[in-house]
VEXGUKOL-792947 format. One record per atom (N, C-alpha, C): residue in three letters; x, y, z; atom name. Coordinates in steps of 0.1 Angstrom, whole numbers. Layout:
// residues N
<markol residuo="ALA" c1="X" c2="Y" c3="Z" atomo="CA"/>
...
// end
This chain:
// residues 79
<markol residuo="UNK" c1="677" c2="1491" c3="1162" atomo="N"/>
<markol residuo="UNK" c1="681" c2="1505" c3="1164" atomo="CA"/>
<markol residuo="UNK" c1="674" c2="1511" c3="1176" atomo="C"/>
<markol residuo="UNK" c1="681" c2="1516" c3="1184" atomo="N"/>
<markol residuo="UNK" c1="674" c2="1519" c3="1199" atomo="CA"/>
<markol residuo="UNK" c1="671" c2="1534" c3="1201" atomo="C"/>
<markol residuo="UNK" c1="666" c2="1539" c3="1203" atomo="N"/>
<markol residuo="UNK" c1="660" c2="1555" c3="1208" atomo="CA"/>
<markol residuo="UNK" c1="677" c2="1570" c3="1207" atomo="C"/>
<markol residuo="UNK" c1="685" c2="1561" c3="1214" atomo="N"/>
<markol residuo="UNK" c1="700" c2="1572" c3="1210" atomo="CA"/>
<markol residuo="UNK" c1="705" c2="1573" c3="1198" atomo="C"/>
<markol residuo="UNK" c1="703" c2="1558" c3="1192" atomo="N"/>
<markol residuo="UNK" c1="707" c2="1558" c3="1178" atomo="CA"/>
<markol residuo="UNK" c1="701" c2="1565" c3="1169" atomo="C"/>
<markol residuo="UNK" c1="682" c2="1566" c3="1172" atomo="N"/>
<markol residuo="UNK" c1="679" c2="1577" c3="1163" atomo="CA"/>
<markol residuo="UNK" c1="681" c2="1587" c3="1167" atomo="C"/>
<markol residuo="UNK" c1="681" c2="1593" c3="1176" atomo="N"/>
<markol residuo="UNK" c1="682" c2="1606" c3="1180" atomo="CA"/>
<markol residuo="UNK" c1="701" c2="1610" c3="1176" atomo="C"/>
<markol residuo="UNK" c1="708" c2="1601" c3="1174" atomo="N"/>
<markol residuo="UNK" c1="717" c2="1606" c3="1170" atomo="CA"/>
<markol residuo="UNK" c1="721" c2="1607" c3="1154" atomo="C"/>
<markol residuo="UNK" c1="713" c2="1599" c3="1147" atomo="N"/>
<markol residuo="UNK" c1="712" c2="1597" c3="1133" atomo="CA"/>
<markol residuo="UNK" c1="700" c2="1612" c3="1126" atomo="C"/>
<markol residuo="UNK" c1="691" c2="1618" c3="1140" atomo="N"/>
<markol residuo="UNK" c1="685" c2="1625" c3="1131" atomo="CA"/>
<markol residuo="UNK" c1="694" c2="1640" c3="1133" atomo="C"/>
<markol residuo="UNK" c1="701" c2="1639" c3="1146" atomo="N"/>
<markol residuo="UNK" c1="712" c2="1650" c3="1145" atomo="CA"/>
<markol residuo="UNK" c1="723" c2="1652" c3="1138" atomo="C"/>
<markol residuo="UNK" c1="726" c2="1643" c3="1131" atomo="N"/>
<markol residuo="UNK" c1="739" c2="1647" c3="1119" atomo="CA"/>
<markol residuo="UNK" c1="732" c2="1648" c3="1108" atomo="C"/>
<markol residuo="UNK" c1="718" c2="1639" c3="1104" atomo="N"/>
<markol residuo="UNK" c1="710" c2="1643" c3="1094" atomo="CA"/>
<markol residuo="UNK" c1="707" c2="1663" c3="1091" atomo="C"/>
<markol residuo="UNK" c1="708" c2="1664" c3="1103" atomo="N"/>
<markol residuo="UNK" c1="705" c2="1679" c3="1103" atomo="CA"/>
<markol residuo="UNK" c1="715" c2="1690" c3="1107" atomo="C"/>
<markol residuo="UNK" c1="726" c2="1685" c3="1109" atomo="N"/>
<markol residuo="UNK" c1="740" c2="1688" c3="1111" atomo="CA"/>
<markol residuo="UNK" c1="746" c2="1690" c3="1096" atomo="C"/>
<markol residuo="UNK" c1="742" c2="1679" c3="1087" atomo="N"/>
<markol residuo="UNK" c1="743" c2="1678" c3="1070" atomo="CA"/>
<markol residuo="UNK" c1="731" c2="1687" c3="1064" atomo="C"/>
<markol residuo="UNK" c1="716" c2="1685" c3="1067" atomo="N"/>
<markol residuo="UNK" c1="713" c2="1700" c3="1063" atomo="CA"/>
<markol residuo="UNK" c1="719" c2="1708" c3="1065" atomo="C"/>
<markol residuo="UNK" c1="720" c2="1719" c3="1076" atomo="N"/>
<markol residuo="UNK" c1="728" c2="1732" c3="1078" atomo="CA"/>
<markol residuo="UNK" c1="743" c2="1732" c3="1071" atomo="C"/>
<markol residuo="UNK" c1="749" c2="1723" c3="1070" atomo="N"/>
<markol residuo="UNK" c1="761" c2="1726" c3="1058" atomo="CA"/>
<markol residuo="UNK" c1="756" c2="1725" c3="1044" atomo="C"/>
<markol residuo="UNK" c1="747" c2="1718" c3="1041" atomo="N"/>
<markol residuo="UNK" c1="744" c2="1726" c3="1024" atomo="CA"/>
<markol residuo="UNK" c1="735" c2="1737" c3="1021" atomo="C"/>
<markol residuo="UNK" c1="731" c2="1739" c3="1035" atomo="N"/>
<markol residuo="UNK" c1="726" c2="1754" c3="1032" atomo="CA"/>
<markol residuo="UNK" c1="733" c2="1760" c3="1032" atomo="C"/>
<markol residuo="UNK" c1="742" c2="1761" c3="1041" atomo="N"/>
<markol residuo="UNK" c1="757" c2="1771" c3="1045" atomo="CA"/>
<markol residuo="UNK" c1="763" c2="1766" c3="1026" atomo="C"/>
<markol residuo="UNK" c1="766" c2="1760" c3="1022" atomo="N"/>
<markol residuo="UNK" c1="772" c2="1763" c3="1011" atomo="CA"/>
<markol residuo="UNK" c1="765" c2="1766" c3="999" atomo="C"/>
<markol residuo="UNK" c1="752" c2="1762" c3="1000" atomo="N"/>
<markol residuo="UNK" c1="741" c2="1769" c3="991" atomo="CA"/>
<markol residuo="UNK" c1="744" c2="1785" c3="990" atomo="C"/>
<markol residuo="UNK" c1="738" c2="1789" c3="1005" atomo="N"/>
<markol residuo="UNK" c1="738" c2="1803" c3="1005" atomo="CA"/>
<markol residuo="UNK" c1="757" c2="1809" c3="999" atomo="C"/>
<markol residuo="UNK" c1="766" c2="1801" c3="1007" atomo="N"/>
<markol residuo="UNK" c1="783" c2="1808" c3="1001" atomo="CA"/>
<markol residuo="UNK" c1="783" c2="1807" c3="988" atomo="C"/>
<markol residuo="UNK" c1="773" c2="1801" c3="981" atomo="N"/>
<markol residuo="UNK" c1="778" c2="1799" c3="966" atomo="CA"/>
<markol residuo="UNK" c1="772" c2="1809" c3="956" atomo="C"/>
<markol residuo="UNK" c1="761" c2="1816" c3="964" atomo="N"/>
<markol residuo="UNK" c1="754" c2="1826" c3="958" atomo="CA"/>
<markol residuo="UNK" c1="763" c2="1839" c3="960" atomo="C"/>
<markol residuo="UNK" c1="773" c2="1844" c3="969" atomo="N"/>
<markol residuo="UNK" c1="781" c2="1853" c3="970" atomo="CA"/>
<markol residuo="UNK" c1="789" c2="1855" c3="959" atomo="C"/>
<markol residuo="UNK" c1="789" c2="1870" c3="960" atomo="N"/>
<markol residuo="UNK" c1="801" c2="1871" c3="951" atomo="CA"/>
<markol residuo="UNK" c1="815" c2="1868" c3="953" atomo="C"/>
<markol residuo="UNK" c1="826" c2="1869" c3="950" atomo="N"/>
<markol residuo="UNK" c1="839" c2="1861" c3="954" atomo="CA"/>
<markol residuo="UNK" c1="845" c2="1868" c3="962" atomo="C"/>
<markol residuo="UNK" c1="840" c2="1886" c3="959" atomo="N"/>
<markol residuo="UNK" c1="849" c2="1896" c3="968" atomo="CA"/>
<markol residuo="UNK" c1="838" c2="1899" c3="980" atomo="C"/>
<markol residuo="UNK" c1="828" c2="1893" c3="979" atomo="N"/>
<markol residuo="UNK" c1="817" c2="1896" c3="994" atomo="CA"/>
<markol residuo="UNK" c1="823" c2="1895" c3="1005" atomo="C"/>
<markol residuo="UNK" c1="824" c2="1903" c3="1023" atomo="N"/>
<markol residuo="UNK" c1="824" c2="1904" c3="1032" atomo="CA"/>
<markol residuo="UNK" c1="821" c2="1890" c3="1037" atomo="C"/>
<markol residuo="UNK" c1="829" c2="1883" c3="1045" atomo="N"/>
<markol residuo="UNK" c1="820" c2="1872" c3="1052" atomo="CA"/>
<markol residuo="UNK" c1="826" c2="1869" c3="1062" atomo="C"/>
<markol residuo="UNK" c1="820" c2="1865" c3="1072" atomo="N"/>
<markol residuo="UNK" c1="825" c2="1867" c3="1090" atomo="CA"/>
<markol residuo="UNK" c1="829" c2="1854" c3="1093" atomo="C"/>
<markol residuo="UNK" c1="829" c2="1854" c3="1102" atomo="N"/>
<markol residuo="UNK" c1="830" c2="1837" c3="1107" atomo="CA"/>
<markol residuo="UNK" c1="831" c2="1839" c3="1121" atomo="C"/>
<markol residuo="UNK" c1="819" c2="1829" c3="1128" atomo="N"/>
<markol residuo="UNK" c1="820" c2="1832" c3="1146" atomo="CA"/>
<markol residuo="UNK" c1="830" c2="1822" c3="1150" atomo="C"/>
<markol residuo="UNK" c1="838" c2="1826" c3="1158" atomo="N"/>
<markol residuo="UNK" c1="845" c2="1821" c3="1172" atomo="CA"/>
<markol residuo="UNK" c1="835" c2="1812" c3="1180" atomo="C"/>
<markol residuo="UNK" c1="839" c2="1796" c3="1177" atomo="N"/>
<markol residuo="UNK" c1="832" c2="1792" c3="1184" atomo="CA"/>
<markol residuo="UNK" c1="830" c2="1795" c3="1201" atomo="C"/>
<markol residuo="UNK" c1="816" c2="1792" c3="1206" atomo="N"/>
<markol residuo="UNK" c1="822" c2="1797" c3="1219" atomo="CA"/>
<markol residuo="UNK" c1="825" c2="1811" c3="1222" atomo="C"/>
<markol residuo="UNK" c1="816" c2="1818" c3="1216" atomo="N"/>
<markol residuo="UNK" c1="820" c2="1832" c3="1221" atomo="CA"/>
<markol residuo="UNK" c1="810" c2="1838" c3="1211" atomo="C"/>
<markol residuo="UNK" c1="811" c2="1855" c3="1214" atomo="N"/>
<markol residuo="UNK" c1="803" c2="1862" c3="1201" atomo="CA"/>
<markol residuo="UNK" c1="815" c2="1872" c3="1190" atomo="C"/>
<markol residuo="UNK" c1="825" c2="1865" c3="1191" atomo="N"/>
<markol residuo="UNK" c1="834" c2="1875" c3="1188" atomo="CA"/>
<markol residuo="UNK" c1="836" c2="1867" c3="1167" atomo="C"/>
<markol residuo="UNK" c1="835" c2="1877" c3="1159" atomo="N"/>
<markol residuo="UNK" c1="833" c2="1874" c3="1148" atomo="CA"/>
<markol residuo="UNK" c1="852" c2="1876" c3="1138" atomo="C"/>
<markol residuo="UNK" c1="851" c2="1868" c3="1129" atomo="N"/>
<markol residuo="UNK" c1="865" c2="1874" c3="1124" atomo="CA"/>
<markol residuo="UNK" c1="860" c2="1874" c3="1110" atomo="C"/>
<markol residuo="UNK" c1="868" c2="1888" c3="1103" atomo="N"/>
<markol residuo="UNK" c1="866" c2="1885" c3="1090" atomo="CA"/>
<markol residuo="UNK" c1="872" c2="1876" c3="1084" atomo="C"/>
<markol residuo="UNK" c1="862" c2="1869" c3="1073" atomo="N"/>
<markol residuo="UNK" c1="870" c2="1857" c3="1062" atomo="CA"/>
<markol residuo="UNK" c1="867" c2="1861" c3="1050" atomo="C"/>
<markol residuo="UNK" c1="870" c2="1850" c3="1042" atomo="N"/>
<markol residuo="UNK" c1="864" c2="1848" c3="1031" atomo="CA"/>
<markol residuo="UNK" c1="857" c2="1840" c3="1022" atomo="C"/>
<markol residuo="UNK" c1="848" c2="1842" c3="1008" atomo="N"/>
<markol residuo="UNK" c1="841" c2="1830" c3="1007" atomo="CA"/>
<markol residuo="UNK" c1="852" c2="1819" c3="1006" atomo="C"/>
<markol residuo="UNK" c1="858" c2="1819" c3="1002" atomo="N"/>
<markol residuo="UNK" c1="864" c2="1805" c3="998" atomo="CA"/>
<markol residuo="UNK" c1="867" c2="1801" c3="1013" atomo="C"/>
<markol residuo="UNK" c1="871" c2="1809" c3="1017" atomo="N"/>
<markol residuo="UNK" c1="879" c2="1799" c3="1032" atomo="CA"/>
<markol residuo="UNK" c1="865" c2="1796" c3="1035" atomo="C"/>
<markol residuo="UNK" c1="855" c2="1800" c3="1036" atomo="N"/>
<markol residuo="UNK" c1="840" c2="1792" c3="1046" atomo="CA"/>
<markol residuo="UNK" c1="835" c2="1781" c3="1035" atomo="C"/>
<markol residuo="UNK" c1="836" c2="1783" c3="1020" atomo="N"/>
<markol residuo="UNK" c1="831" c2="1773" c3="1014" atomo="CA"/>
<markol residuo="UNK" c1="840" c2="1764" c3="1017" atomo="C"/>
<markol residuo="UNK" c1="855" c2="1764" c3="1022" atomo="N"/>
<markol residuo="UNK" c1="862" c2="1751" c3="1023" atomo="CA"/>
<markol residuo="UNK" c1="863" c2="1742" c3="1034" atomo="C"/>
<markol residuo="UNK" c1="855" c2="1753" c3="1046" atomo="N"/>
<markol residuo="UNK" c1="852" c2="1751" c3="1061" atomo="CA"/>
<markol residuo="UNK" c1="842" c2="1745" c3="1060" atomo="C"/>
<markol residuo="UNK" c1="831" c2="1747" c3="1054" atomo="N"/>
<markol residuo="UNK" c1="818" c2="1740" c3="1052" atomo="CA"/>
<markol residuo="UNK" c1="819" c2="1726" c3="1042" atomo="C"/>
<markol residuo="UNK" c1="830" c2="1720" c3="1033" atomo="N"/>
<markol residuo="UNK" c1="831" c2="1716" c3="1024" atomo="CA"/>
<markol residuo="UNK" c1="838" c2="1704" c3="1034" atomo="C"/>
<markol residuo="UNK" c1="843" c2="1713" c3="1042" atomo="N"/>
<markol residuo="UNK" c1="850" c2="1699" c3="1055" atomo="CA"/>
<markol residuo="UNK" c1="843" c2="1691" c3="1063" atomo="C"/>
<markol residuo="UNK" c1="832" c2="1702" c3="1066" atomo="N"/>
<markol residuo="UNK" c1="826" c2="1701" c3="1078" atomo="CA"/>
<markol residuo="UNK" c1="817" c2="1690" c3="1076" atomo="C"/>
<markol residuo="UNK" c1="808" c2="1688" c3="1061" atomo="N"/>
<markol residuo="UNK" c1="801" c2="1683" c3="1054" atomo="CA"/>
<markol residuo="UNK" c1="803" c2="1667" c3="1049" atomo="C"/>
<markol residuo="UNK" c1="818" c2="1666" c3="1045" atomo="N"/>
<markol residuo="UNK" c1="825" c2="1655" c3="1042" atomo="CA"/>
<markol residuo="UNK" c1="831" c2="1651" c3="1057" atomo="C"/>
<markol residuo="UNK" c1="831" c2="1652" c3="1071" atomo="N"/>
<markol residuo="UNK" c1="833" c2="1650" c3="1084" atomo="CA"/>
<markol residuo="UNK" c1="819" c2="1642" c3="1085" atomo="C"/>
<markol residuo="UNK" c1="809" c2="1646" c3="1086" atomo="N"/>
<markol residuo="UNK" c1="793" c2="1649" c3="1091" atomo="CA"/>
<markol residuo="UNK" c1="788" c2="1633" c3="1077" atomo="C"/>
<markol residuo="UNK" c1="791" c2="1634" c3="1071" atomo="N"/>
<markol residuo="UNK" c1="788" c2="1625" c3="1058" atomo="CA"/>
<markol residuo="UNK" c1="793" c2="1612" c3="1064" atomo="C"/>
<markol residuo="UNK" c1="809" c2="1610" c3="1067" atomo="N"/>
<markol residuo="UNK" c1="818" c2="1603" c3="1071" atomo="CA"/>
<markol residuo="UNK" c1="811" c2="1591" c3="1082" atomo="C"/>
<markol residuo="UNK" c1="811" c2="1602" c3="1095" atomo="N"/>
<markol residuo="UNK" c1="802" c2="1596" c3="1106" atomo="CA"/>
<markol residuo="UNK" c1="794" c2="1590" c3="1102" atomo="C"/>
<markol residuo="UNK" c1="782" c2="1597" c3="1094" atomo="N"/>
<markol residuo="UNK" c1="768" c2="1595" c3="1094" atomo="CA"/>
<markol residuo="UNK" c1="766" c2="1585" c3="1085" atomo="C"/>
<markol residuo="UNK" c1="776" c2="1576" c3="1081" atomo="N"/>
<markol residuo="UNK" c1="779" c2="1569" c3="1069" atomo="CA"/>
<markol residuo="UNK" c1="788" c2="1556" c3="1081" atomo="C"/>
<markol residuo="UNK" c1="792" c2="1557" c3="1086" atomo="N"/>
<markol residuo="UNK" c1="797" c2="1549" c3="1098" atomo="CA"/>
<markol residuo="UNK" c1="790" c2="1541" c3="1106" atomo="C"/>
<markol residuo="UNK" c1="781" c2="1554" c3="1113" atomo="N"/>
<markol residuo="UNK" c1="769" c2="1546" c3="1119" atomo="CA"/>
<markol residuo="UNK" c1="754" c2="1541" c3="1116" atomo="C"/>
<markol residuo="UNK" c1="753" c2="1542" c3="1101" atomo="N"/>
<markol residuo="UNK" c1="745" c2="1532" c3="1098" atomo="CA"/>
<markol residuo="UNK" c1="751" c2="1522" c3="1090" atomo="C"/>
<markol residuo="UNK" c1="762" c2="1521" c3="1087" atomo="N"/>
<markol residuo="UNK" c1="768" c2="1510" c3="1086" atomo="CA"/>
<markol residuo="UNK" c1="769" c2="1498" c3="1099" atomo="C"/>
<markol residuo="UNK" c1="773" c2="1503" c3="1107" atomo="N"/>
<markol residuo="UNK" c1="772" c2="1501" c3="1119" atomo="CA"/>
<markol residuo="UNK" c1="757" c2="1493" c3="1123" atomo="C"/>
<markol residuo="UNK" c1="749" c2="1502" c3="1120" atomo="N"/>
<markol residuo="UNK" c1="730" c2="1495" c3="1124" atomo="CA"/>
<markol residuo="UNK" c1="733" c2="1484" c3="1115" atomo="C"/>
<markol residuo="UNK" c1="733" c2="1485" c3="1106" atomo="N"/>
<markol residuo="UNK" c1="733" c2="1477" c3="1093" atomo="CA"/>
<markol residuo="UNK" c1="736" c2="1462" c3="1099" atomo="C"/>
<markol residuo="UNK" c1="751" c2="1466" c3="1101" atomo="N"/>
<markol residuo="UNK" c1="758" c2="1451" c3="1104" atomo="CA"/>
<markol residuo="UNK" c1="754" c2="1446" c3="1119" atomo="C"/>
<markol residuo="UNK" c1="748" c2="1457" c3="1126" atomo="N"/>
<markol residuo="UNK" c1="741" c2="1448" c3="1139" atomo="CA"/>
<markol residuo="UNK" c1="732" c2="1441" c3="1142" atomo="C"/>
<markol residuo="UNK" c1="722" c2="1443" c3="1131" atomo="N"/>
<markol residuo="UNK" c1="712" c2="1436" c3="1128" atomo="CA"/>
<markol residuo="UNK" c1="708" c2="1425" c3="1126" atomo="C"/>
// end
């Protein structure tokens, strides 16, 4: 495993933190709570709702898992 590989295994590792926090914290809302969502790329905010962010984060997470599950499979079998 070479120096990019970790550095790239410890950024989805932490790419996977910040989505269970993001869904930690959406799950403590109430169902009718206010919740924004930034425009990537900009500062411009839109309202949403929890469920659409918990489903966004629920994507994002199962995406992020996917990868991160690819490339150490990957180390694995290079070894």
């Amino acid at each position: 495993m070479n120096c990019s590989t970790k550095d790239q295994n410890g950024k989805q590792q932490a790419e996977i933190s910040v989505q269970k926090v993001i869904q930690s914290e959406l799950s403590q809302l109430k169902d009718k709570a206010k919740v924004y969502h930034k425009q990537p790329n900009s500062n411009v905010y839109f309202l949403s709702s929890v469920e659409k962010e918990m489903a966004k984060s629920k994507r994002a997470l199962d995406e992020l898992t996917s990868e991160y599950q690819h490339i150490e499979d990957k180390n694995v079998n290079s070894m």
